[in-house]
KERO-558846 format. One record per residue (C-alpha): x, y, z; residue in three letters. Coordinates in Angstrom, 1 decimal. Layout:
<pts>
PT      u      v      w type
PT      X      Y      Z  Ala
...
</pts>
This chain:
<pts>
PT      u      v      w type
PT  -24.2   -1.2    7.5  Unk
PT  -23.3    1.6    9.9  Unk
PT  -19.7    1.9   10.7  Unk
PT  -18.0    1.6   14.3  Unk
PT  -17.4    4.8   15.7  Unk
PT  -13.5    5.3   15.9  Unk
PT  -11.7    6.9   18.4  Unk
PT   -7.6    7.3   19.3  Unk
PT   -6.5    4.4   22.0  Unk
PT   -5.6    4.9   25.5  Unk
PT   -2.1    5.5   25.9  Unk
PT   -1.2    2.0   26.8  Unk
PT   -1.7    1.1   23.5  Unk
PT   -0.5    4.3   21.8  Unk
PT    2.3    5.1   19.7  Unk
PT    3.8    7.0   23.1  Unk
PT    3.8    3.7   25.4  Unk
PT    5.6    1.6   22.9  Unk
PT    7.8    3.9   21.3  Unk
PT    9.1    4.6   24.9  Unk
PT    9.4    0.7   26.0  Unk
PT   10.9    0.2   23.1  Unk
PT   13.8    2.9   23.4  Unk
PT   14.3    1.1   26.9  Unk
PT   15.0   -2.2   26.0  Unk
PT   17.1   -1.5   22.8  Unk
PT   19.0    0.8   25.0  Unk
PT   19.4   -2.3   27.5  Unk
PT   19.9   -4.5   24.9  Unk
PT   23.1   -2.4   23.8  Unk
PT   24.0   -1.9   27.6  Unk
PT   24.1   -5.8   27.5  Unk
PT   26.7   -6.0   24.8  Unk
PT   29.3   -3.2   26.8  Unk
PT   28.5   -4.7   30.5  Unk
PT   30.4   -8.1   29.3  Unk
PT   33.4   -6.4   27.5  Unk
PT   33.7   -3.7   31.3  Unk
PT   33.5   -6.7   33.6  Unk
PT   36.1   -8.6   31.6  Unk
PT   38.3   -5.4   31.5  Unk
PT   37.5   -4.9   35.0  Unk
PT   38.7   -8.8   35.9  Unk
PT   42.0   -8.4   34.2  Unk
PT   42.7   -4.6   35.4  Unk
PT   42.3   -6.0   39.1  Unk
PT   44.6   -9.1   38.5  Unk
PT   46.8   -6.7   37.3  Unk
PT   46.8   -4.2   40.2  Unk
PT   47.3   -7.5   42.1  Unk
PT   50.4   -8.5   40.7  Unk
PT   51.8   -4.9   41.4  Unk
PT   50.8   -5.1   44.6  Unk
PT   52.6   -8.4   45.3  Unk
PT   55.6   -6.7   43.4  Unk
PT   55.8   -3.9   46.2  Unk
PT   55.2   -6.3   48.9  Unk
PT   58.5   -8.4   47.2  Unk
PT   60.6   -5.2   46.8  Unk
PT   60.5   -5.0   50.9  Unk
PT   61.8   -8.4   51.5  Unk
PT   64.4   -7.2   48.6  Unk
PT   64.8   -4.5   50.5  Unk
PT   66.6   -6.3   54.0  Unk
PT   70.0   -7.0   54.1  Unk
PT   69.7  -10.8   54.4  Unk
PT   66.3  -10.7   52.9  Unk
PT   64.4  -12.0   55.8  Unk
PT   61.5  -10.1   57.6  Unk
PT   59.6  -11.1   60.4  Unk
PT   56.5  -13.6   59.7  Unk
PT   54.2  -10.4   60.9  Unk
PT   55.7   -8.0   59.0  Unk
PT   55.6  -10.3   56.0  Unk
PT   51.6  -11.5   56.8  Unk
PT   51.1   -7.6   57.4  Unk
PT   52.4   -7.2   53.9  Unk
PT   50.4  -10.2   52.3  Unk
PT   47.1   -9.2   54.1  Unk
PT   47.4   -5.5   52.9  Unk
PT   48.3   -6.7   49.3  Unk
PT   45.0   -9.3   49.4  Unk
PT   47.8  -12.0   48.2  Unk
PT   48.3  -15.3   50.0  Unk
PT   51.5  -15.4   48.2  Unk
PT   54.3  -14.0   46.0  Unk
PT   56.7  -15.3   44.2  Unk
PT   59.2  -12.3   42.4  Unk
PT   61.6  -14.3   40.0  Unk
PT   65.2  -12.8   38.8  Unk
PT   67.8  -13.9   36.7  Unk
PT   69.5  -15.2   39.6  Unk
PT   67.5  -15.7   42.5  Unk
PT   64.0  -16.2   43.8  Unk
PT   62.0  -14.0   46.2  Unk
PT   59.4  -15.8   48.2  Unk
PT   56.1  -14.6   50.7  Unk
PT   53.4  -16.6   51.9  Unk
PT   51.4  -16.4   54.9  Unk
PT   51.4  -19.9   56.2  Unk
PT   54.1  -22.2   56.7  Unk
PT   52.5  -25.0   53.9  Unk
PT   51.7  -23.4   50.4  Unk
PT   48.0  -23.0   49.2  Unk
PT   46.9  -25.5   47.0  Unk
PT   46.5  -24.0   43.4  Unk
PT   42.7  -24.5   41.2  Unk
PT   43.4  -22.7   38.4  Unk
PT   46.4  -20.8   36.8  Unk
PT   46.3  -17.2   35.2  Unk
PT   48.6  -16.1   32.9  Unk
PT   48.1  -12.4   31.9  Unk
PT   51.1  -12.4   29.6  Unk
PT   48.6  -15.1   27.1  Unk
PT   45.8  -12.3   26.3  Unk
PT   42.4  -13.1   23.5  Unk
PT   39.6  -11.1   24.2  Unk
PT   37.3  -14.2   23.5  Unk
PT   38.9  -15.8   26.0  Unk
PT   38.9  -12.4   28.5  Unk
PT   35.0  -12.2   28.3  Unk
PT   34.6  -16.3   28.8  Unk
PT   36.8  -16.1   32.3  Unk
PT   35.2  -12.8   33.0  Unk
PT   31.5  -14.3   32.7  Unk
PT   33.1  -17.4   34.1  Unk
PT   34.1  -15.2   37.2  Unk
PT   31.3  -13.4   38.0  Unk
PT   28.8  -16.6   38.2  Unk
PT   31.4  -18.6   40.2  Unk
PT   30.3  -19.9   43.6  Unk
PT   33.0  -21.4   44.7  Unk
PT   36.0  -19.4   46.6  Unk
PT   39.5  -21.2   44.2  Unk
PT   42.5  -20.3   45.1  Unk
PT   44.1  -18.5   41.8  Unk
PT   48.2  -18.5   40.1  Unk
PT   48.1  -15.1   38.5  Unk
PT   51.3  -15.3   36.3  Unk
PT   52.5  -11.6   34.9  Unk
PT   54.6   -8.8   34.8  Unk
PT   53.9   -5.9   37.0  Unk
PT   53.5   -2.4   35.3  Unk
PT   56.5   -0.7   37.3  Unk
PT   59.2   -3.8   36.1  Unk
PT   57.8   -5.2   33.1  Unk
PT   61.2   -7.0   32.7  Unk
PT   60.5   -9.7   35.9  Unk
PT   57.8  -12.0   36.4  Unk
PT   55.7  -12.3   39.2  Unk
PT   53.6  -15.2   40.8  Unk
PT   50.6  -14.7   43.0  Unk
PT   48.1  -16.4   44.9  Unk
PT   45.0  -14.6   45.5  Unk
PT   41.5  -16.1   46.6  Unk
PT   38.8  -16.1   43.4  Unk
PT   35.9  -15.1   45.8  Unk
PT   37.9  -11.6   46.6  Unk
PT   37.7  -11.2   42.8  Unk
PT   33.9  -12.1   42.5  Unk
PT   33.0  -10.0   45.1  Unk
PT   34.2   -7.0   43.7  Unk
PT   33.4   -7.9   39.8  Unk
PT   29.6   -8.0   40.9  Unk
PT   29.7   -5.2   43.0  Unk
PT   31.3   -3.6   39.9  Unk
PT   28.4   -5.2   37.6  Unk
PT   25.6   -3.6   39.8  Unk
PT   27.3    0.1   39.8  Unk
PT   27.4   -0.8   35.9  Unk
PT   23.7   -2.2   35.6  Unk
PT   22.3    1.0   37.8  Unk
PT   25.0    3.2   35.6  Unk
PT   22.8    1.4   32.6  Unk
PT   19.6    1.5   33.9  Unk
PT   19.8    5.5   34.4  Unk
PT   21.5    6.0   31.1  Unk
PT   18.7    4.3   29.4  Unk
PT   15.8    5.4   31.1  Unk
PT   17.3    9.3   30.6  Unk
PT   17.9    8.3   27.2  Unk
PT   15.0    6.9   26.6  Unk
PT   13.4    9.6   28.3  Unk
PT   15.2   12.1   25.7  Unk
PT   14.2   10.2   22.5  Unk
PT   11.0    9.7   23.9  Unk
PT    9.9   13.2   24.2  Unk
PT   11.8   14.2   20.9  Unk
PT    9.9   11.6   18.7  Unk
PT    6.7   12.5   20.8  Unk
PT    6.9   16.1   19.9  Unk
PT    8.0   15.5   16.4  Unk
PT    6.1   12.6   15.4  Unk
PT    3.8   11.0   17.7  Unk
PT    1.9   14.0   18.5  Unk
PT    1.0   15.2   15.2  Unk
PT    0.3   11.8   13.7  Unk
PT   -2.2   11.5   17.3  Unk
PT   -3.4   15.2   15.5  Unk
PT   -3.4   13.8   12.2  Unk
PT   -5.6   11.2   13.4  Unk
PT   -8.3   12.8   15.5  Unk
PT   -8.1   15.2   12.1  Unk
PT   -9.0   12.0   10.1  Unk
PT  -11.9   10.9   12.2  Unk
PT  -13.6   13.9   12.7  Unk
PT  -13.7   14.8    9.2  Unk
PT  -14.7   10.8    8.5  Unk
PT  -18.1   12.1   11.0  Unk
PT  -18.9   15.1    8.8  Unk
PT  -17.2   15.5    5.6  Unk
PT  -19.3   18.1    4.5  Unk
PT  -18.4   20.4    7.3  Unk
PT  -15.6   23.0    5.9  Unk
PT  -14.8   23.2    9.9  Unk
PT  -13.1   19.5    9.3  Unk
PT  -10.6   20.7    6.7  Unk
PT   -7.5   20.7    8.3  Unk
PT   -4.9   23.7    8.6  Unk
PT   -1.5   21.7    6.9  Unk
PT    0.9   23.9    8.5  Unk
PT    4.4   25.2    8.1  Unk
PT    6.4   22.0    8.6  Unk
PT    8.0   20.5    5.3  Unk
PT    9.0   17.2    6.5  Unk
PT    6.9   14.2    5.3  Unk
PT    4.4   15.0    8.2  Unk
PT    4.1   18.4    6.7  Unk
PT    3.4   17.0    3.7  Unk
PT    1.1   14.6    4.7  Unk
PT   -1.1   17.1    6.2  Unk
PT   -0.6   19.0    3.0  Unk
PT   -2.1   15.9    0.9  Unk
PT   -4.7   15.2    3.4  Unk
PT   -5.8   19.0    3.5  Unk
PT   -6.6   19.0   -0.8  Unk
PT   -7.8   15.8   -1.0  Unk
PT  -10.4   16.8    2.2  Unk
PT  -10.9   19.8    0.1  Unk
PT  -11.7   17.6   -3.4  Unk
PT  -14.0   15.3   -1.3  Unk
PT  -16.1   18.2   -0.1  Unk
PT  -16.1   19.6   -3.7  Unk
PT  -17.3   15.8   -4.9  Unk
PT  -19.5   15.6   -2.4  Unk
PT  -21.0   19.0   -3.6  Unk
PT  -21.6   18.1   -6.9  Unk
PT  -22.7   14.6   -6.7  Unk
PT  -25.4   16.5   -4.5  Unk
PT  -26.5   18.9   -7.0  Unk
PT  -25.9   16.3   -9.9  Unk
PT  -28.2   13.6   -7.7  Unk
PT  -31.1   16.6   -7.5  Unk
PT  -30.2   17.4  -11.0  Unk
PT  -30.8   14.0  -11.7  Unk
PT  -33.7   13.2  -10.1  Unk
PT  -35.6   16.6  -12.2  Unk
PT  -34.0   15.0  -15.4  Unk
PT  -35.6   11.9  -14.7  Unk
PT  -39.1   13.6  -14.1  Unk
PT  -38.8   15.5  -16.7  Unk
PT  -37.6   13.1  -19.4  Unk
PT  -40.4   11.0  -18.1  Unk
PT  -43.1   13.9  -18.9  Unk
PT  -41.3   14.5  -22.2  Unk
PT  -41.4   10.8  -23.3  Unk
PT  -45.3   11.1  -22.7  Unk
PT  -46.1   14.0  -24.6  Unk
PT  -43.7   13.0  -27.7  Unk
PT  -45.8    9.7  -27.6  Unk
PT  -48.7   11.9  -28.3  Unk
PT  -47.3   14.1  -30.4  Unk
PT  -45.7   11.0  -32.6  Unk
PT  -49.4    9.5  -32.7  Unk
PT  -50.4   12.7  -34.0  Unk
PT  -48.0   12.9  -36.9  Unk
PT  -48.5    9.8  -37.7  Unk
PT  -52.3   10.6  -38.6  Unk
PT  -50.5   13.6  -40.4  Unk
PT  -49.2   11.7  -43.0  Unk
PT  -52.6   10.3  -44.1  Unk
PT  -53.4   14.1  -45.4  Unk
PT  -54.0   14.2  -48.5  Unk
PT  -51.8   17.5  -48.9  Unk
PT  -48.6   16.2  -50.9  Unk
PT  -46.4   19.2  -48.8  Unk
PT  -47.9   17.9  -45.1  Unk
PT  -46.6   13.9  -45.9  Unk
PT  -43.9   15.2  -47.2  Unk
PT  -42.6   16.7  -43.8  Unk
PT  -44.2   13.7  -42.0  Unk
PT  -40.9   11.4  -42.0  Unk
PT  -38.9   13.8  -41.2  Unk
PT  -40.9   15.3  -38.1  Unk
PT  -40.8   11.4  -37.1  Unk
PT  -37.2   11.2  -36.9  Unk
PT  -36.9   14.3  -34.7  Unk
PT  -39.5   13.0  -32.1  Unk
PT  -38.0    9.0  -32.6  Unk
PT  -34.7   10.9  -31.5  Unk
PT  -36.1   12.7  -28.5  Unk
PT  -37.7    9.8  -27.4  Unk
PT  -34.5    7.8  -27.6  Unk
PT  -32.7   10.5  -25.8  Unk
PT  -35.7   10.8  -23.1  Unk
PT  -35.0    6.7  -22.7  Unk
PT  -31.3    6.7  -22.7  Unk
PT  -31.3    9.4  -19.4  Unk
PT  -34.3    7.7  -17.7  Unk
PT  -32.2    4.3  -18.1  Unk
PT  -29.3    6.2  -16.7  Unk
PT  -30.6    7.4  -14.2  Unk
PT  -31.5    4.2  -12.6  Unk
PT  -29.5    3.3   -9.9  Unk
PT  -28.7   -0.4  -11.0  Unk
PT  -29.1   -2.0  -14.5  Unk
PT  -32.7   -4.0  -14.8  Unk
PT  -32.0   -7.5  -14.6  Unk
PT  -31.2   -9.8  -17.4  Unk
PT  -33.8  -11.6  -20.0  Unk
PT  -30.9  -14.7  -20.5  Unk
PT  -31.9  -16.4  -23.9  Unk
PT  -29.7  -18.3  -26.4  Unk
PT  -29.2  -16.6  -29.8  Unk
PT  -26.4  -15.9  -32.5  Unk
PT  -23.9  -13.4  -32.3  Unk
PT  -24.8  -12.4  -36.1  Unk
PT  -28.5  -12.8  -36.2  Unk
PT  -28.0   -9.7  -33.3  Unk
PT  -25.8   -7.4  -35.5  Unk
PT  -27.6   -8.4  -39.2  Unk
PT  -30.9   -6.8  -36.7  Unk
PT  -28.9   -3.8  -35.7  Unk
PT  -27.7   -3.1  -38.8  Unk
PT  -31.4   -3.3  -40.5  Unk
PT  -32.7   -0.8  -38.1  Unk
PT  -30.1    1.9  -38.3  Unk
PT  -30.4    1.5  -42.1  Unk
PT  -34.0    1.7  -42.4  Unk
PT  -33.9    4.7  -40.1  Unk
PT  -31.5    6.3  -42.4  Unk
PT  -32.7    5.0  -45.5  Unk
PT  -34.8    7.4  -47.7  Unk
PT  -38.6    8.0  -48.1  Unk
PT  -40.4    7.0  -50.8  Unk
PT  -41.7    8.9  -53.7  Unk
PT  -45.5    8.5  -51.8  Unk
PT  -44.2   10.0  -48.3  Unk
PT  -44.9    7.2  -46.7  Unk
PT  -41.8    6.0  -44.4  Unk
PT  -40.8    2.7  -45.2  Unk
PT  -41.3   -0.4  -43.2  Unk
PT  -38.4   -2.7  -44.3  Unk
PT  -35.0   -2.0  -46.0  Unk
PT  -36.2   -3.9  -49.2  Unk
PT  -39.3   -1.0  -49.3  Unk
PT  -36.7    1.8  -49.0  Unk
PT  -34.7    3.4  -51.2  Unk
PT  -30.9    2.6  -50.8  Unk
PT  -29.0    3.8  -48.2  Unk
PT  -25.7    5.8  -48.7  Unk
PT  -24.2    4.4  -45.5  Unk
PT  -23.0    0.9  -45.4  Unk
PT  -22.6   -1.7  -42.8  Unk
PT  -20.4   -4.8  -43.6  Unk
PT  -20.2   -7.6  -41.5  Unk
PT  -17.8  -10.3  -40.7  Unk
PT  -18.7  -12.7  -38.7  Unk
PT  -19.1  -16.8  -38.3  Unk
PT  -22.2  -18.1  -38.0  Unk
PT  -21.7  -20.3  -35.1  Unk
PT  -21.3  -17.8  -32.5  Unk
PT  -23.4  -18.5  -29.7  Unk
PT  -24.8  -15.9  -27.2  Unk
PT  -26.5  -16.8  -24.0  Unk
PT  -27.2  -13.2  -23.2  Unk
PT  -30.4  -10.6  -23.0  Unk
PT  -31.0   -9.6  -26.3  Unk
PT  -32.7   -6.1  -26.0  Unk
PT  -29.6   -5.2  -23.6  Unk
PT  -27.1   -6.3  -26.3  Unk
PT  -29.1   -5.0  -28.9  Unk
PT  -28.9   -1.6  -27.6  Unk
PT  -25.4   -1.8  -26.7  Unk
PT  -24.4   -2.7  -30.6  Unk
PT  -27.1    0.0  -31.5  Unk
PT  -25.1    2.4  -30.0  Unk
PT  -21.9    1.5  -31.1  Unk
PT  -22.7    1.5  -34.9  Unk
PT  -24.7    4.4  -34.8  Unk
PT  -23.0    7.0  -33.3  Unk
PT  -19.9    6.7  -36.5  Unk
PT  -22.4    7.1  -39.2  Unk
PT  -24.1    9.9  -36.7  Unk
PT  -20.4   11.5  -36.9  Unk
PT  -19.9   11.5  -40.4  Unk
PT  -18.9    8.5  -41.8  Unk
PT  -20.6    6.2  -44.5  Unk
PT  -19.4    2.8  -43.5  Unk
PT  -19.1    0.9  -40.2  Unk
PT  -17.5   -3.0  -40.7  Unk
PT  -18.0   -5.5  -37.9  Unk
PT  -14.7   -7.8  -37.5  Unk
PT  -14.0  -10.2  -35.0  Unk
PT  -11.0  -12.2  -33.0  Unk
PT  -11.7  -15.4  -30.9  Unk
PT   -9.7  -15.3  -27.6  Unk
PT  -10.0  -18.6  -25.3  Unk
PT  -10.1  -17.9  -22.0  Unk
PT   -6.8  -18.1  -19.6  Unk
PT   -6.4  -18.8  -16.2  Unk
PT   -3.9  -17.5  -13.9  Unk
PT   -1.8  -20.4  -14.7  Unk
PT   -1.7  -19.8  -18.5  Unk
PT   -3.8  -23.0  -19.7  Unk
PT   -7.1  -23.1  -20.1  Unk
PT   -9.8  -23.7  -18.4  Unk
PT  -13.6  -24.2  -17.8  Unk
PT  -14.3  -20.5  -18.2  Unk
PT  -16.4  -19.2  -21.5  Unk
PT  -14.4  -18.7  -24.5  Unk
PT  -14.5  -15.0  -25.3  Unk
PT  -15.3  -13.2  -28.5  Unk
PT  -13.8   -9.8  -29.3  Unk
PT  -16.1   -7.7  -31.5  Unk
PT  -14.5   -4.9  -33.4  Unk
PT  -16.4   -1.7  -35.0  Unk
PT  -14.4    0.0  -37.3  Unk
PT  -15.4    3.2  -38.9  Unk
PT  -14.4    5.3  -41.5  Unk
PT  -15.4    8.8  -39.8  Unk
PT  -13.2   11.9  -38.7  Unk
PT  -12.5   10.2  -36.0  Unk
PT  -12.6   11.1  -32.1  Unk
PT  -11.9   14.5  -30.7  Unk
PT   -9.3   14.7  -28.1  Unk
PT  -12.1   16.3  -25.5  Unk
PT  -14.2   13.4  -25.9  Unk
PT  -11.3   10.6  -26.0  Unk
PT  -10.6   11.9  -22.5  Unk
PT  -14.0   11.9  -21.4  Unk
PT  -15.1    8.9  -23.3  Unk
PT  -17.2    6.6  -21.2  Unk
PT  -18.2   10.0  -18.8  Unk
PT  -22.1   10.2  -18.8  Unk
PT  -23.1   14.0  -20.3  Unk
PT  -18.9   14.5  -21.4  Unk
PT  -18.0   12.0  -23.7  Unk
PT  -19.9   12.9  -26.8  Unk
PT  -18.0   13.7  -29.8  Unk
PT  -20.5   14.9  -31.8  Unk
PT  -22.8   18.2  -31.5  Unk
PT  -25.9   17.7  -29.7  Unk
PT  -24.8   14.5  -28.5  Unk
PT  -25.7   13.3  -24.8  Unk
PT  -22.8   11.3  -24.1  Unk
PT  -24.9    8.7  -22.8  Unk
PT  -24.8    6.4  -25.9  Unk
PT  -21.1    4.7  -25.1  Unk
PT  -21.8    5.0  -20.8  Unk
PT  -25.0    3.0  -21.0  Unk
PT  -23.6    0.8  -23.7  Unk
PT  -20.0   -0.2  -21.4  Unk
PT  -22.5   -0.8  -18.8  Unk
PT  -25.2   -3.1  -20.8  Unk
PT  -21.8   -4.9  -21.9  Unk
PT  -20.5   -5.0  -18.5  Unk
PT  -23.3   -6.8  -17.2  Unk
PT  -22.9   -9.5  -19.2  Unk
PT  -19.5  -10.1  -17.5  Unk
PT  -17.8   -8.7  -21.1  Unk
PT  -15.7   -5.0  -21.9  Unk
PT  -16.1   -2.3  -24.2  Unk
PT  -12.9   -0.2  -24.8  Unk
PT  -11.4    2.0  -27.6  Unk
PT   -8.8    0.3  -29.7  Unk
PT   -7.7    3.4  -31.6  Unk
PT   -8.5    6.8  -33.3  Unk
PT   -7.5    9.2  -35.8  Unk
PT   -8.6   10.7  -38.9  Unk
PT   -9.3    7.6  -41.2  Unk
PT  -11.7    6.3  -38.1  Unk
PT  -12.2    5.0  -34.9  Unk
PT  -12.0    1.3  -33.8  Unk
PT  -13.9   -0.4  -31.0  Unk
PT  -13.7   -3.2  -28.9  Unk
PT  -16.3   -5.1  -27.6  Unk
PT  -15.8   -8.7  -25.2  Unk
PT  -18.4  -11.0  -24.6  Unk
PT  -18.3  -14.6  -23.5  Unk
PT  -19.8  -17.0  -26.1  Unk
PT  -21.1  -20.7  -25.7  Unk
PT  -18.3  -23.1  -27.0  Unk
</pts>
């Protein structure tokens, strides 16, 4: 399925858009948290300038000789003040001014000498959303004679008139601080981030078009942040791509001569094998001699012709299921490596059955139950354990023995369930061992032989047989006294 063709977003939906509405609302958000703390500060600052105000106004009635002022001079002094009253207390008299003849009638009492700051944002907030004009008691001490007290009555709507007008000069104030601030980070995080992740990007899916194109490798820079490195990374592992896509090419048309070739070969050692097989009716006692052994060399370039033809398919041939035992498979395997290895006899003639041969240096010992049961394709199995229990005695060693564990099948719970039971199959050998190349390499087609001459096809086209059949082939161990294999198949309970 072809895939969509990508491309960067508009900037709308970019990186740029909501990095910059984001800066402007957590920027308001904090503006939010200071406005209510200034208008509360600005509330009890102008009741304070207030109760001086009313102080000066009492100091000039103080101020007379009989301390008595005319009513205009003292509304004069009330109306400049913004006080509707003021009452000055001392230790041994009482200072009044009021505008009208009949005192205002009191809503609500302020004492500034009581201060909490919970309470100062609650009557702040209070203040600013009041709709009402109340007349106010602000009770205090003025700042130029903290020793007297001072009463005065002030209208609230004065107060809520100039706390909003305060509240917008502090909202625009906001509002320009955030936006410029905003505007700052904005253009900082654009250069230093958003921009070369947009580069990064239209790096990405240009080289996603054409990754063969050296043109798409990215330049990583100079910078050594994280972007830096990022580009960095991205820049070798564009570079390992290219060089994987390189060789898979030149192993796929490596491959596909391989395959025409091993297909040729397999042809002509066919003939050549039917050939040598009429050899070995000559009556010449040297010529059958030689016979058996020419055989072997052709069997084994026919095996390795069949093992890089299978390879080279593209999927594994589907699966003969039948029902069979686990040991009636490896007692089979084990007579056909032995009679393949087993000597000629005294007439040339190669034997047909491990009874007609002579014996066979190498042993195979197997232990395993006889109830096992497979539901499996035998020749794929069969080849599989072929492999397997060849390749040790192939390496050096003169006796392979076939163990086994049974492992019931978990779920994710822990208890089991309707799943197969599984069987684990072990081949132990008593060969040099693996070489460290090949443990490395070990299930790489063409790399992981550990013998010379080897294809290192054997154990790749055996894991995948094995795979197939929803099982797992895996080394358990290596070392000079011999290797140990694994092998997991699913069995019939």
């Amino acid at each position: 399925m072809e895939r969509p063709h990508l491309k960067l977003p508009p900037w709308a939906k970019s990186l740029s858009a909501r990095l910059l509405v984001l800066t402007v609302s957590f920027i308001m958000l904090a503006e939010i948290f200071v406005f209510a703390p200034s208008v509360a500060r600005f509330r009890i600052d102008w009741l304070k300038a207030h109760l001086d105000s009313g102080y000066l106004a009492a100091l000039a009635l103080e101020a007379t000789p009989d301390q008595m002022i005319p009513d205009d001079l003292e509304k004069e002094l009330l109306s400049n003040a913004g006080l509707e009253a003021v009452i000055l207390r001392r230790e041994d008299r009482k200072l009044l001014l009021q505008r009208d003849d009949m005192p205002a009638k009191v809503d609500k009492d302020i004492d500034l000498t009581e201060f909490s700051i919970i309470m100062a944002l609650m009557e702040g907030l209070s203040t600013l959303s009041q709709s009402e004009d109340r007349m106010l008691r602000v009770v205090g001490m003025p700042s130029m004679a903290p020793d007297f007290e001072i009463e005065v009555l002030v209208h609230e709507k004065t107060l809520t008139d100039a706390m909003r007008n305060f509240g917008w000069r502090v909202f625009g104030l906001s509002l320009m601080i955030s936006f410029f601030t905003a505007g700052l980070v904005y253009f900082a995080l654009n250069r230093l981030m958003v921009r070369p992740m947009r580069t990064l990007t239209r790096d990405m899916i240009r080289f996603r078009e054409n990754p063969q194109d050296k043109a798409s490798v990215i330049t990583p820079g100079l910078r050594d942040d994280e972007i830096g490195v990022a580009r960095q990374e991205l820049a070798i592992m564009q570079q390992d791509i290219q060089a994987m896509l390189n060789q898979r090419r030149r192993l796929a048309a490596l491959g596909t001569a391989a395959t025409k070739i091993s297909h040729d070969l397999r042809n002509a050692l066919a003939t050549s094998m039917l050939m040598t097989e009429q050899l070995a009716k000559s009556e010449d006692d040297e010529v059958r001699a030689v016979v058996p052994r020419l055989l072997s060399s052709m069997e084994r370039a026919v095996y390795i012709s069949e093992q890089t033809l299978s390879f080279a398919r593209d999927t594994p041939p589907p699966r003969d299921l039948a029902k069979f035992t686990l040991i009636e498979l490896i007692e089979e395997v084990r007579d056909q490596i032995l009679l393949q290895k087993s000597e000629p006899l005294l007439d040339g003639h190669a034997p047909e059955t491990v009874k007609d041969a002579l014996p066979c240096s190498a042993r195979i010992q197997i232990d395993l139950p006889d109830d096992i049961m497979l539901e499996a394709d035998y020749d794929m199995l069969f080849r599989a354990f072929s492999n397997l229990m060849r390749n040790p005695l192939e390496a050096g060693a003169d006796e392979v023995t076939i163990t086994y564990k049974l492992v019931a099948a978990k779920n994710q719970t822990g208890e089991s369930d309707k799943q197969p039971n599984l069987i684990d199959v072990f081949i132990n050998d008593n060969g040099p061992g693996l070489p460290e190349k090949a443990i490395k390499n070990l299930f790489v087609p063409f790399a992981g032989s550990g013998r010379t001459g080897g294809t290192g096809l054997g154990l790749a086209i055996a894991r995948e047989l094995i795979s197939t059949h929803n099982g797992d082939l895996h080394l358990v161990s290596t070392g000079p006294n011999g290797a140990v294999f694994c092998v997991k198949l699913p069995y019939l309970a």
